[in-house]
C-alpha positions as CSV (number, residue, x, y, z in Angstrom):
1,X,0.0,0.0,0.0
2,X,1.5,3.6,-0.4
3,X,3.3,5.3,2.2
4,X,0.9,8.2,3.8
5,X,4.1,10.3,4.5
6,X,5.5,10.2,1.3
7,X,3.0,12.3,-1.3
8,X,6.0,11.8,-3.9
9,X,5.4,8.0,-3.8
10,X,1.6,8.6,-3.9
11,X,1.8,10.5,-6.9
12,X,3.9,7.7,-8.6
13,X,1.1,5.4,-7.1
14,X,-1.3,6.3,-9.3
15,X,0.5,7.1,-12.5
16,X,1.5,3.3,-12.2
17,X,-2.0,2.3,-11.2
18,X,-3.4,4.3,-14.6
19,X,-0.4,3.0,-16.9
20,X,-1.3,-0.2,-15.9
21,X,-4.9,0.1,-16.8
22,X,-4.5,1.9,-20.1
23,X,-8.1,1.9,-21.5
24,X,-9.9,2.3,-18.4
25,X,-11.1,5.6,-16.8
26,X,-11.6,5.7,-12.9
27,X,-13.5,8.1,-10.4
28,X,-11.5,10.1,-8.1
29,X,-13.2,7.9,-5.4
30,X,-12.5,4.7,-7.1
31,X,-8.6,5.8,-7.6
32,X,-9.2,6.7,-3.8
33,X,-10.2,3.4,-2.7
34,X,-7.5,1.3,-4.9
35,X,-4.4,3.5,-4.0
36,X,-5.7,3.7,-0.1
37,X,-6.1,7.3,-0.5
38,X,-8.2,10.1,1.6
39,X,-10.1,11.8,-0.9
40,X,-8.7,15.3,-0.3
41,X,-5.0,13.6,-1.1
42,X,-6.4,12.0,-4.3
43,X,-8.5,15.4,-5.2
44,X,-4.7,17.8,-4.8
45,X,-3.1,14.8,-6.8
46,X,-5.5,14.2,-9.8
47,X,-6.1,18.0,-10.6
48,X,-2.6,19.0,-10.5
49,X,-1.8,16.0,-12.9
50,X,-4.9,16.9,-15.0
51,X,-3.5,20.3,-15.0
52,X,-0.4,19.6,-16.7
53,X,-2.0,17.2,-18.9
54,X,-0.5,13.7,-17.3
55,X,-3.8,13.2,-17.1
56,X,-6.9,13.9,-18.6
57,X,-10.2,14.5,-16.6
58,X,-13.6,13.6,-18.6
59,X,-16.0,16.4,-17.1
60,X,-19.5,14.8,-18.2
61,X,-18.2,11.5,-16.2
62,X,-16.0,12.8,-13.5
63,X,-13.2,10.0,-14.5
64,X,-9.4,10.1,-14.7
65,X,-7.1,8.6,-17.2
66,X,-3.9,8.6,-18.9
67,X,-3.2,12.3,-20.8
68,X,-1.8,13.0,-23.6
69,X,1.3,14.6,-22.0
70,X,2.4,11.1,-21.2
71,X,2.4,10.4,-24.3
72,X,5.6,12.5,-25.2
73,X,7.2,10.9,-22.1
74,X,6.5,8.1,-22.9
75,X,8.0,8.5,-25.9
76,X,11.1,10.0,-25.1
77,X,11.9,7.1,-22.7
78,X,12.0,4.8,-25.8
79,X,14.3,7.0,-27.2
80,X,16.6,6.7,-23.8
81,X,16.3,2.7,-23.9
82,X,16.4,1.8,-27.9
83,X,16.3,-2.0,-26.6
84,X,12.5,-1.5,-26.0
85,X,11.6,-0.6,-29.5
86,X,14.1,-3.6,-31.0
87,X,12.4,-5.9,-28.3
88,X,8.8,-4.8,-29.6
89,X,10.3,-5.4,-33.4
90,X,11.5,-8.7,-32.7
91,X,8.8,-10.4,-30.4
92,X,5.8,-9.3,-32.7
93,X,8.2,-11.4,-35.3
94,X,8.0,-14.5,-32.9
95,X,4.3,-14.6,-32.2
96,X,3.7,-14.6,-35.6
97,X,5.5,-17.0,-36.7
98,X,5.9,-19.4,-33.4
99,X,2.0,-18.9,-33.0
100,X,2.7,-17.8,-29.0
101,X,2.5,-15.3,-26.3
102,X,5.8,-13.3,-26.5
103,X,6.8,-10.3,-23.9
104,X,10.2,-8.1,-22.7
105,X,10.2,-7.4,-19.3
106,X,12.7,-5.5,-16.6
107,X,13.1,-5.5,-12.7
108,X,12.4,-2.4,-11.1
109,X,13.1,-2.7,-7.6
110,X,12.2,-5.8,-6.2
111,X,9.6,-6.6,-9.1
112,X,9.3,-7.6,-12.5
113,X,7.6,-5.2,-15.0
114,X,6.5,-6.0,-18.5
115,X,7.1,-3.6,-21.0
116,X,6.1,-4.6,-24.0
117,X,3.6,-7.7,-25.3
118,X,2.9,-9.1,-28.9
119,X,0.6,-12.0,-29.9
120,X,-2.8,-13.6,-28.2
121,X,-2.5,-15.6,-24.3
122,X,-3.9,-19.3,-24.5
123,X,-4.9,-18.6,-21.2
124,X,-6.3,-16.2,-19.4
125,X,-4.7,-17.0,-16.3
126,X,-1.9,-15.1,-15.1
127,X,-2.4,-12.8,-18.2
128,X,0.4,-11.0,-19.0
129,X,0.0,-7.4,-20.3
130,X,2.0,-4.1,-20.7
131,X,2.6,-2.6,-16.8
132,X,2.1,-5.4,-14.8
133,X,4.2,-6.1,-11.7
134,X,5.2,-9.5,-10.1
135,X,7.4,-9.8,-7.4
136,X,11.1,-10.8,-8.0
137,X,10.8,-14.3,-6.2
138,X,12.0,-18.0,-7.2
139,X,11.6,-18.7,-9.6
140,X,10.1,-16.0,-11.3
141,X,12.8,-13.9,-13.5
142,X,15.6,-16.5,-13.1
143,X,17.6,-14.9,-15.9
144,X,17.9,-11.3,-14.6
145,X,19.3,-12.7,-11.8
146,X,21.2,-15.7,-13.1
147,X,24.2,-13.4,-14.2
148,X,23.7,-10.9,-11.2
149,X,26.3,-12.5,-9.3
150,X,26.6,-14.9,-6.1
151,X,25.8,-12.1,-3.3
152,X,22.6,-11.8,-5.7
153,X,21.8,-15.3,-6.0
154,X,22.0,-15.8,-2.4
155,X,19.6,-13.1,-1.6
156,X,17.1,-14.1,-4.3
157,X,17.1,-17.6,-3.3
158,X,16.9,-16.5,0.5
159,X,13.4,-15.4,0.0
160,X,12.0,-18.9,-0.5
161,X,14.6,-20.1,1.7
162,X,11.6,-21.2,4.2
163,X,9.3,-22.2,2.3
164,X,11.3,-24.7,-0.1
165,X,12.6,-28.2,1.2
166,X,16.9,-28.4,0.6
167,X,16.1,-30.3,-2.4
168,X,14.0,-28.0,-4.0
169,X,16.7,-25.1,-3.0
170,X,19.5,-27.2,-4.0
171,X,17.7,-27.7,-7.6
172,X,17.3,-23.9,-7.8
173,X,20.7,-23.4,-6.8
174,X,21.8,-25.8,-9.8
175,X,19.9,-24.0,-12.4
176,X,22.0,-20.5,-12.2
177,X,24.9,-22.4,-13.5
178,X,22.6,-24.5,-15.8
179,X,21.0,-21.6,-17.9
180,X,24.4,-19.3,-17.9
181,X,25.5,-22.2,-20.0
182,X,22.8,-22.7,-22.1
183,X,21.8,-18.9,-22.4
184,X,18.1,-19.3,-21.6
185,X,15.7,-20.5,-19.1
186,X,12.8,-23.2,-19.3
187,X,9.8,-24.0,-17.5
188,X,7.5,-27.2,-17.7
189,X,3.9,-26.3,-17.6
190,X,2.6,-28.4,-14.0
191,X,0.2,-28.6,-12.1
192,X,0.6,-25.9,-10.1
193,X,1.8,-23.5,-12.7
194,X,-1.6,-21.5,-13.3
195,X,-2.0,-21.3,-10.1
196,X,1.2,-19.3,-8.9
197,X,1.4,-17.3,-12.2
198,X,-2.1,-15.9,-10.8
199,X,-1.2,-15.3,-7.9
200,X,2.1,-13.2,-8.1
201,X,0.9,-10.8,-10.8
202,X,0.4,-7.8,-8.8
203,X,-2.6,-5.2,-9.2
204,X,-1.5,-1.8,-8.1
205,X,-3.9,-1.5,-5.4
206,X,-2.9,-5.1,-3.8
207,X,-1.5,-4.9,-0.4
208,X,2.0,-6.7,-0.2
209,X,1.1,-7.6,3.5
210,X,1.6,-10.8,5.2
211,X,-1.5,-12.6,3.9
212,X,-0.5,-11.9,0.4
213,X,3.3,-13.6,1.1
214,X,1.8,-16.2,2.4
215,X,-0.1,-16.9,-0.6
216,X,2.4,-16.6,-2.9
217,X,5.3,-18.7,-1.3
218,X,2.6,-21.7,-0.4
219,X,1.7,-21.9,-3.8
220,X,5.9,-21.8,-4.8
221,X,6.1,-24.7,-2.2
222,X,4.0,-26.7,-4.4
223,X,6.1,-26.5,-7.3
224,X,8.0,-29.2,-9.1
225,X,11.3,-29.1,-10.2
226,X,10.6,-28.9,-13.3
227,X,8.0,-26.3,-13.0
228,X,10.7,-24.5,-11.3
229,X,13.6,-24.9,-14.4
230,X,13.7,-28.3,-16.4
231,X,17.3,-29.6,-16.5
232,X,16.2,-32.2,-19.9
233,X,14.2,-31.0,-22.4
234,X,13.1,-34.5,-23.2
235,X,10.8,-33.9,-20.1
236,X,9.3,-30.7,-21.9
237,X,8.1,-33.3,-24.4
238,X,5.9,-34.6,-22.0
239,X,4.9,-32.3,-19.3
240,X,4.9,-29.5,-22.2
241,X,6.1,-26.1,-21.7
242,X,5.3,-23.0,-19.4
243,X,7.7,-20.4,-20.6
244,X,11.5,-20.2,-22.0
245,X,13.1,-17.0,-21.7
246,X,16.4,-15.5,-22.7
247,X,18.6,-12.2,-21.1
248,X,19.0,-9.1,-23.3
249,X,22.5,-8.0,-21.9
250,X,23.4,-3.8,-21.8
251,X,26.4,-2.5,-22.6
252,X,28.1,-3.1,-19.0
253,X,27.1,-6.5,-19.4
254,X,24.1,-6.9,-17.1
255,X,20.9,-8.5,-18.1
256,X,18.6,-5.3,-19.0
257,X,15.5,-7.3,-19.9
258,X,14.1,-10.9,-20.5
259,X,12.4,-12.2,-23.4
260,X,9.6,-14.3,-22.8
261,X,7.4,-16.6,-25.1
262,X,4.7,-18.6,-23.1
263,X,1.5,-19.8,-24.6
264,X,3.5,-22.6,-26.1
265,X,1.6,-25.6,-27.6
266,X,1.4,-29.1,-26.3
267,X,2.9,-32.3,-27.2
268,X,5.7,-30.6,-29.1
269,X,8.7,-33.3,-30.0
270,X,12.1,-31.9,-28.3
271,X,13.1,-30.7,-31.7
272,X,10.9,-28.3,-32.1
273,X,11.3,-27.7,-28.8
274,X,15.3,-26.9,-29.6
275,X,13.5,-24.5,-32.3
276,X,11.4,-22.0,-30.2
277,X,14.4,-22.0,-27.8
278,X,16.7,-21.3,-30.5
279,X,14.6,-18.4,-31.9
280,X,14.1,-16.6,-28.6
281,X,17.7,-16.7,-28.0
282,X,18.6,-15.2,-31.6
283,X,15.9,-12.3,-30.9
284,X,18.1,-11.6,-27.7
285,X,21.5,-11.8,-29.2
286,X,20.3,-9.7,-31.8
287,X,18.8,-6.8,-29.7
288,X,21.9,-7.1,-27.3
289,X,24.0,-6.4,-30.2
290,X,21.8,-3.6,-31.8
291,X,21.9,-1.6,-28.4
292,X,26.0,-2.2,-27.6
293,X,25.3,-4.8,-25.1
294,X,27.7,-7.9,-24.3
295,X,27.2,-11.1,-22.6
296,X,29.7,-11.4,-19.7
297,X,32.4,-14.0,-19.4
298,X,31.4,-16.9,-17.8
C-alpha cells in the first residue's frame, strides 16, 4: 500500500495504477479506494496532474485517465532505452511465426515489470499485459538474476529459503549455473503452474502484507522441479512447456531485460522444442547487439 508520509510515492502510485490500466477511466473515489487514498489527497493529486496534462479528466463522467502529455514521455523514454523498441520489433516477429505469447520485461526494484507484449494468451490465467508487476521471487525472473552475481543469488534464493525443502533449493541453486550455459531459461507447464502465475501478478492496489506472502510462497512450495527450471528438455516433451526466456545484456554487461514466449503448444517433439528455444535466444543476441550490449564471461 503507499506510504501516507511520502506524497511523492503517492503521486507515482497512481500514474502506475493508470499506466497499468491503459483503457480504463476511474473516479476520483475509485482511484481513492484502490491506491488507499483520503479523498482530499487524491483530489490535490488528480487535478494537479490533470492540470499539466499527465492526465486527462472527462468532465461529463468525472473520471481520470492517462493524458496526452504522457504520451511525449513516454515517448522519449523509448528514445533513452532503444532496446524497448528492438524488443517490440522482434517479439511481434516470434508470435507470428511461433503462433505464442511473446513479452520483454525488466526488474524495477524488487519486481518484474512487463514492457512490451505481442501476440494472443492461451490462457487467461496469469495474463500477462504491458505494466504489470510481479514480485522478483523463485523462480520468477531466473535470468535477470542468473548473471547478477553470487551475493545476488544468495539473496534471491533467500526469499524462498523457508518455504522450499533443501532439495528443491538445491535444484534452484543448480539452475544459475545450468541456464548461464545454455543462455536461456525453461519451464514445464505443471500442475501448479496457473495457479502461482495468478497469484504473483500484482494489481497496483494489492497490499504486499503478510496474507498476500503467504499466498504466494505456499503456492511456490508446491512446485515441481521442473515447474521451477527443467534440467532435460526431453521432459518438456511430456509435461509441455510454461515459458523459456532469454537475457538481453546492456552495454556493461548486465541482463537489462528478458524475453519471454509462453503460450507454447502441447505435445511438441524436443526438436521443435530446440526451435522455439533457438529463436528466442537469436531475438536476444540480436537486440543485445543492436543496443552495444555484451554477454559477460562466464
Amino acid at each position: 500500500m503507499p506510504d501516507p508520509s511520502n506524497p511523492t510515492g503517492r503521486v507515482i502510485d497512481v500514474l502506475n495504477f493508470l499506466a497499468a490500466r491503459p483503457t480504463e477511466s476511474f473516479s476520483l473515489a475509485e482511484i481513492a479506494r484502490h491506491l488507499g487514498l483520503s479523498n482530499g489527497s487524491a483530489h490535490r493529486i488528480l487535478t494537479t496532474l490533470a492540470a499539466a496534462q499527465f492526465l486527462s479528466r472527462n468532465e461529463k463522467q468525472r473520471t481520470y485517465s492517462l493524458g496526452v502529455a504522457m504520451v511525449a514521455i513516454g515517448q522519449a523514454a523509448v528514445e533513452k532505452h532503444r532496446g524497448v523498441n528492438a524488443a517490440r520489433r522482434e517479439i511481434a516477429r516470434l508470435a507470428v511465426e511461433l503462433n505464442v505469447q511473446c513479452s520483454a520485461n525488466t526488474v524495477t526494484g524488487d519486481e518484474i515489470l512487463v514492457l512490451v507484449k505481442e501476440g494472443a494468451p492461451q490462457s487467461h490465467r496469469g495474463l500477462t499485459r504491458v505494466g504489470e508487476r510481479r514480485p522478483l521471487v523463485p523462480p520468477l525472473g531466473l535470468c535477470h538474476v542468473a548473471w547478477a552475481g553470487e551475493a545476488a543469488i544468495a539473496a534471491y534464493v533467500e526469499r524462498a529459503a523457508p518455504y522450499i525443502s533443501t532439495q528443491m533449493r538445491a535444484h534452484l541453486l543448480a539452475a544459475f549455473s545450468l541456464i548461464r550455459r545454455r543462455g536461456y531459461a525453461i519451464a514445464a507447464n505443471g500442475p501448479s503452474t496457473g495457479h502461482t502465475r495468478e497469484a504473483t501478478a500484482l494489481q497496483t492496489d494489492q497490499p504486499r502484507d503478510d496474507a498476500y506472502w503467504s499466498s504466494v510462497f505456499a503456492l511456490v512450495s508446491h512446485l515441481t522441479p521442473n515447474e521451477v527450471q527443467l534440467f532435460d528438455l526431453a521432459d518438456a516433451a511430456a509435461e509441455g512447456v510454461s515459458y523459456i526466456t532469454a537475457p538481453v545484456f546492456s552495454p556493461a554487461g548486465t541482463v537489462s531485460m528478458q524475453l519471454v514466449i509462453s503460450g507454447i503448444g502441447r505435445d511438441l517433439p524436443p526438436a521443435e522444442i530446440e526451435r522455439y528455444v533457438e529463436r528466442l535466444c537469436a531475438a536476444a543476441a540480436l537486440i543485445t547487439s543492436e543496443t552495444h550490449g555484451q554477454r559477460p564471461q562466464g
